[in-house]
Every structure is written in C-alpha cells, then in structure tokens.
C-alpha positions in Angstrom: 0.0 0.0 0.0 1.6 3.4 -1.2 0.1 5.7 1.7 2.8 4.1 4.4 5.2 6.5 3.6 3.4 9.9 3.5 1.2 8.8 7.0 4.4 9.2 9.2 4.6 13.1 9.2 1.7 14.6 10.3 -1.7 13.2 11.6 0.3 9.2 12.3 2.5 11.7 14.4 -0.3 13.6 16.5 -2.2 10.0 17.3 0.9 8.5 18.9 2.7 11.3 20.7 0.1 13.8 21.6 -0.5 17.0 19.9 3.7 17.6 19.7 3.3 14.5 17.3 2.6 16.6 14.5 6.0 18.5 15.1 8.0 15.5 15.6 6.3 12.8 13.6 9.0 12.3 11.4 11.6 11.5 13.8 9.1 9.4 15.9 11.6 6.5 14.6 14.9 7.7 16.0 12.7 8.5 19.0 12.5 4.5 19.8 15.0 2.1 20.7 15.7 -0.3 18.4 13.4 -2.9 19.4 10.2 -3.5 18.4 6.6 -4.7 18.7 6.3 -6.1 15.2 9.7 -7.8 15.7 10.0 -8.9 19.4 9.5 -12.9 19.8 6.6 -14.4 21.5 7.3 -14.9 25.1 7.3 -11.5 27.4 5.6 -8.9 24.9 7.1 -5.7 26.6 6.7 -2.4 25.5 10.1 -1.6 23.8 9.7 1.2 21.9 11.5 3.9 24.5 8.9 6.1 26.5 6.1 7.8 24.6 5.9 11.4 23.8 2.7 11.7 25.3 1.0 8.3 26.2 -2.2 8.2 25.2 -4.2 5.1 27.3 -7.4 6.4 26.2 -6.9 6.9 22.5 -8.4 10.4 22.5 -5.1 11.9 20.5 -5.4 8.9 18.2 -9.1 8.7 17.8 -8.3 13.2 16.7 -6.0 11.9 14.4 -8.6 10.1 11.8 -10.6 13.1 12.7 -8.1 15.7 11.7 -7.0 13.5 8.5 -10.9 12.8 7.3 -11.4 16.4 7.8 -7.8 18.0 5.7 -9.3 15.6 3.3 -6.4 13.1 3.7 -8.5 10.1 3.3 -5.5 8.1 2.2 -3.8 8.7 5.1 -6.6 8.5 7.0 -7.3 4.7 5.4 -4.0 3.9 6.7 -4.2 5.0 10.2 -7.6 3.5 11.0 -6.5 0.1 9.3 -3.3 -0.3 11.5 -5.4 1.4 14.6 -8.4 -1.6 13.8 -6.1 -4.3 13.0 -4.3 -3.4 16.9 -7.5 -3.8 18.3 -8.8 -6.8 16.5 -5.8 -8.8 17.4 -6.2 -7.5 21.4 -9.8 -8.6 21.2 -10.0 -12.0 22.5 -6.7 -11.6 24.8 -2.7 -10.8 24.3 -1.4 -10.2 20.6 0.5 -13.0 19.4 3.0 -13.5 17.1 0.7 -15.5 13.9 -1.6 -12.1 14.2 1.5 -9.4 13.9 2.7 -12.1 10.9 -0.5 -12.0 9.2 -1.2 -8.1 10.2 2.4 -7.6 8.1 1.8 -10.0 5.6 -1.6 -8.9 4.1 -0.4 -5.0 4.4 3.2 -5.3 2.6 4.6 -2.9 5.4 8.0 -1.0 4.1 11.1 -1.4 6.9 11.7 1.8 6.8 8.5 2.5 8.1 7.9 -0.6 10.6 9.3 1.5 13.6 6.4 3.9 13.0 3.5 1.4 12.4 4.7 -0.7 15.7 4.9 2.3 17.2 1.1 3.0 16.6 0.0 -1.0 16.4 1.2 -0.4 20.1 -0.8 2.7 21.1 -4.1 1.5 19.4 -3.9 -2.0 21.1 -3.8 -0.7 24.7 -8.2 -0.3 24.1 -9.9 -2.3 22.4 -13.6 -1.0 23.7 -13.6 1.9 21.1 -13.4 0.3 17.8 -16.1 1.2 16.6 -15.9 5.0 16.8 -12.8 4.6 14.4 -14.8 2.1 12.2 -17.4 4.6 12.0 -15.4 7.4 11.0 -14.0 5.5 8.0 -17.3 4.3 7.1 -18.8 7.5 6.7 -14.8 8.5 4.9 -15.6 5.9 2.2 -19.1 5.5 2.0 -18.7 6.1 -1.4 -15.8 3.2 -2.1 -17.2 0.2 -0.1 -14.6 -1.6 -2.0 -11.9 -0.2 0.1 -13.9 -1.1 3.1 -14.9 -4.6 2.2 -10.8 -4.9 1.6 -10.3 -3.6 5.5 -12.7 -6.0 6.8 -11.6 -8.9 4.5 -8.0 -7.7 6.6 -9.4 -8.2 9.8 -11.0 -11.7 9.0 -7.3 -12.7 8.2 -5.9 -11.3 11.3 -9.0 -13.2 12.9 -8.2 -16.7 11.9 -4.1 -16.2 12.1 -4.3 -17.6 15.8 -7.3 -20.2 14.9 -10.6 -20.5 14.6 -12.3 -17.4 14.8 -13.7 -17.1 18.1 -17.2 -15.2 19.7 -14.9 -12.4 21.0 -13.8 -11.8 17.3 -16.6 -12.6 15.4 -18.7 -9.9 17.8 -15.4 -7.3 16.8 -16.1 -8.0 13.1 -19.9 -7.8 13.0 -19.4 -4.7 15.1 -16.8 -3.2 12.3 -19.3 -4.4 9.1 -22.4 -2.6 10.9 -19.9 0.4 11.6 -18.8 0.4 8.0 -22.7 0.2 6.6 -22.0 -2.4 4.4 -24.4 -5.2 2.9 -25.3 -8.6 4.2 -23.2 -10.1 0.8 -20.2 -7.6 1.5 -19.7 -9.4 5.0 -19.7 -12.6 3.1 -17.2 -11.8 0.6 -15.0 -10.4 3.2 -15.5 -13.7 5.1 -14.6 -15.2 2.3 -11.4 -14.1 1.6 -12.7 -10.6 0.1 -13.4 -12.1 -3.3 -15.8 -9.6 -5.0 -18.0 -9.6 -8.6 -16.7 -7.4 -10.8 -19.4 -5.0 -10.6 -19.3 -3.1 -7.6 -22.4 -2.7 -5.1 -21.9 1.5 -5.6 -21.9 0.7 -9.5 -25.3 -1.3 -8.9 -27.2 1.5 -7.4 -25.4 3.7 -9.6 -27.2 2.1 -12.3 -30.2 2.2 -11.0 -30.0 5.8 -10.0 -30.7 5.2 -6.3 -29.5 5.8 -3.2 -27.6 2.8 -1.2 -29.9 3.5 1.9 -32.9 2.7 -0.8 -35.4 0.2 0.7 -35.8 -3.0 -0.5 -39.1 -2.3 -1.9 -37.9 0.7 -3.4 -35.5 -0.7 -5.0 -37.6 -3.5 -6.6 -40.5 -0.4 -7.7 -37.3 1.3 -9.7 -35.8 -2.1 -11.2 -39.5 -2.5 -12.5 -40.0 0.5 -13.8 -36.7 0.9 -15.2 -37.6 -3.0 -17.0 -40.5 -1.3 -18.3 -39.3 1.6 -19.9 -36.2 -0.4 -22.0 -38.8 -3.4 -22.4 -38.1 -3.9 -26.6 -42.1 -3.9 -26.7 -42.3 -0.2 -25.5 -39.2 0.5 -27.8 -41.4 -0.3 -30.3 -44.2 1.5 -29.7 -42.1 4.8 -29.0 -41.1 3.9 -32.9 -37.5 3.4 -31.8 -34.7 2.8 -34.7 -33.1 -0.4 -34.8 -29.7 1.2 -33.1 -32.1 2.5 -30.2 -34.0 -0.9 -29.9 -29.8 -2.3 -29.3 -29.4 0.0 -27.0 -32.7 -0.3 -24.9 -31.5 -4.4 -24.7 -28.2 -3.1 -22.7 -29.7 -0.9 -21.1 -32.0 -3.4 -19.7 -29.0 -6.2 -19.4 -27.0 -3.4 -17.4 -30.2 -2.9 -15.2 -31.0 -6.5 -14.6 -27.0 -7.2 -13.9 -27.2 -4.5 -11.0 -30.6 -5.5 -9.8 -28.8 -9.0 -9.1 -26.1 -7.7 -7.5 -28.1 -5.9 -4.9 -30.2 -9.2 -4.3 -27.5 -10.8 -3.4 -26.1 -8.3 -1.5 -29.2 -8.0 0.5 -30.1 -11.6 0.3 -33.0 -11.1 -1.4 
C-alpha cells in the first residue's frame, strides 16, 4: 500500500505522541530504541519502543488523528491509520497479541522497513483499548461511504488477522460484525470479506449507480425502480415509442445493465 510512507509526518505523528506529534512525527523512529513490537518474539511482549511522547491510554489523541485527516481531506492517510489502529485492536480482542496475528497483520499490508518503527509504534498505542473500535470504524465508514470496496478490503483484513491464531472465536466474530455494521456495508459484502474478500466485478456502488438510487434505498424501493426501469427499456415499449433499430440495441443493454445491478443488490441483501 503506497500511503505508508506519506502517513508518518503529520496526523500518524499527533495520534501517537500527543499533539507535539505533528511537530515530531518524522523523527518518531529515532525516537524509539531499536526494538520493536512487530519484531519482538513471542514470550514477554514488553513495551520496547523507549517512552512515549505523550501516552495516550485512552486513545483520545489517536481517535483526533482520523478526525483531523478525514477532515484535511487526507482520506489516504486516513485509510492507513484507521486500518493499522483496527487491526491493533482486532488482534487485542480476545486476549494478548500474538505472534501469527503481527505475521498475518504484516503480511496482508506489505509494510516498508523503513516504516515498521512507525507502524509498531502506533500498532502499540491502538492495542492498549480495544472498547472503542467502533468510533474509528465509523469514521472510515462514513470516509468511504462512497468506495465500499476499500472497506470490504479492510474488513476482508481483519477476517485474516481473525483466523491467524485459529478459529475465529465469539470475542472476534462480535469485533467483526461490530466493524461491518460500523462500515454500513451489505449482508453479501460481509460474506465476501468472510470469504477471503473475493468480489464480482461489478461493484455494489456501481449497482445503485445504475439504478439511479440511493444505497440506503429500501428494499421495496428498489424493486419499484428495477421494474420501472424493466418497463421503460422493455423492446415492446421500444417499439411502440417507434424506436430505430440502433435504439432498440441499446434499450437491450440498457436493460441487461439494469438487470445485472438488480442481481447484485439481491445478493447483497439476500434477497
């Protein structure tokens, strides 16, 4: 993921050493020892970063942090901070972070050494709570209610942190659901994410897109607009209109795109 490097500077900064953060994000890495979280073995998980800036037990500087990016428009970086901040907290869920979540945590996000100082340094702070996830699910939610891809991909990332350990257990699974209801996603995007985060190639925002409706669309409004739309390309009412033989083509994939969307959101919504 490209955003690592330009989230260590600024709003990464203020969410794990107070609000002198911002000033000294960038050197946050010299800051610590040479240990660290994402490298230390299991057995005897102490804190070995050097003492914090500022700590923050409650996560109010972090929590200002996705604030402060979602609101300078920094949604990259704000993506980046809530993902490592969730992934903290998904992995402290059901007890102590082990090694096979850290592993998977790296794994799935391609983390750059050069920045793994900063990101432990933050994986740290986040996992100290694990009662507040949802206000940072929420924000990104509402971030990138407009690209649920993105946040089918995070949640897909937090199945996979899940299971790293084992089974997925009721601690877990309650984190997840908690994180999908947070996000506003669909009753199929929890499914793919289950599933490994496989997706159709049309997306759910391109199906109501289609359509021309809203995602928080009921289900019966949704089925009146499908209908009507059905109606109105139907190669019958073509007809009648007197549509050319190049309209009549185009009322057909019209209709194909329609039904294609209507399916989608079906599924989504189990229909």
């Amino acid at each position: 993921m490209a955003i690592w490097g330009k989230l260590f500077g600024g709003v990464a900064g203020f969410a794990v050493g107070g609000p002198m953060g911002a000033v000294v994000g960038t050197a946050l890495g010299h800051a610590a020892d040479n240990g660290s979280l994402l490298e230390t073995p299991v057995g005897g998980w102490t804190d070995r970063w050097g003492p914090r800036l500022n700590a923050d037990p409650n996560g109010a500087a972090t929590f200002m942090a996705a604030k402060m990016a979602a609101a300078m428009g920094k949604r990259d970086q704000m993506y980046g901070l809530v993902i490592i901040i969730l992934s903290a907290k998904m992995a402290k869920c059901d007890g102590a972070v082990n090694r096979a979540e850290i592993d998977a945590f790296k794994r799935r996000f391609h983390l750059p050494p050069e920045n793994m100082r900063e990101v432990g340094r933050l994986f740290d702070s986040a996992r100290q709570r694990t009662d507040d996830y949802k206000a940072f699910a929420t924000e990104l939610g509402r971030a990138f209610a407009n690209k649920t891809g993105m946040l089918e991909d995070a949640l897909a990332s937090l199945f996979v942190i899940a299971r790293a350990d084992g089974e997925i257990n009721a601690r877990e699974e309650t984190f997840l659901r908690g994180v999908h209801k947070a996000f506003n996603l669909s009753p199929g995007a929890w499914d793919r994410a289950r599933d490994g985060g496989a997706r159709p190639g049309v997306s759910e925002i391109d199906a109501y897109e289609v359509l021309g409706i809203s995602r928080d669309a009921s289900n019966d409004e949704v089925r009146v607009v499908w209908r009507r739309l059905v109606r109105e390309y139907h190669p019958d009412v073509m007809t009648a209109r007197g549509a050319t033989s190049a309209q009549q083509a185009q009322g057909a994939a019209r209709i194909a795109q329609i039904n294609a969307a209507w399916d989608r959101i079906k599924r989504d919504r189990r229909l």
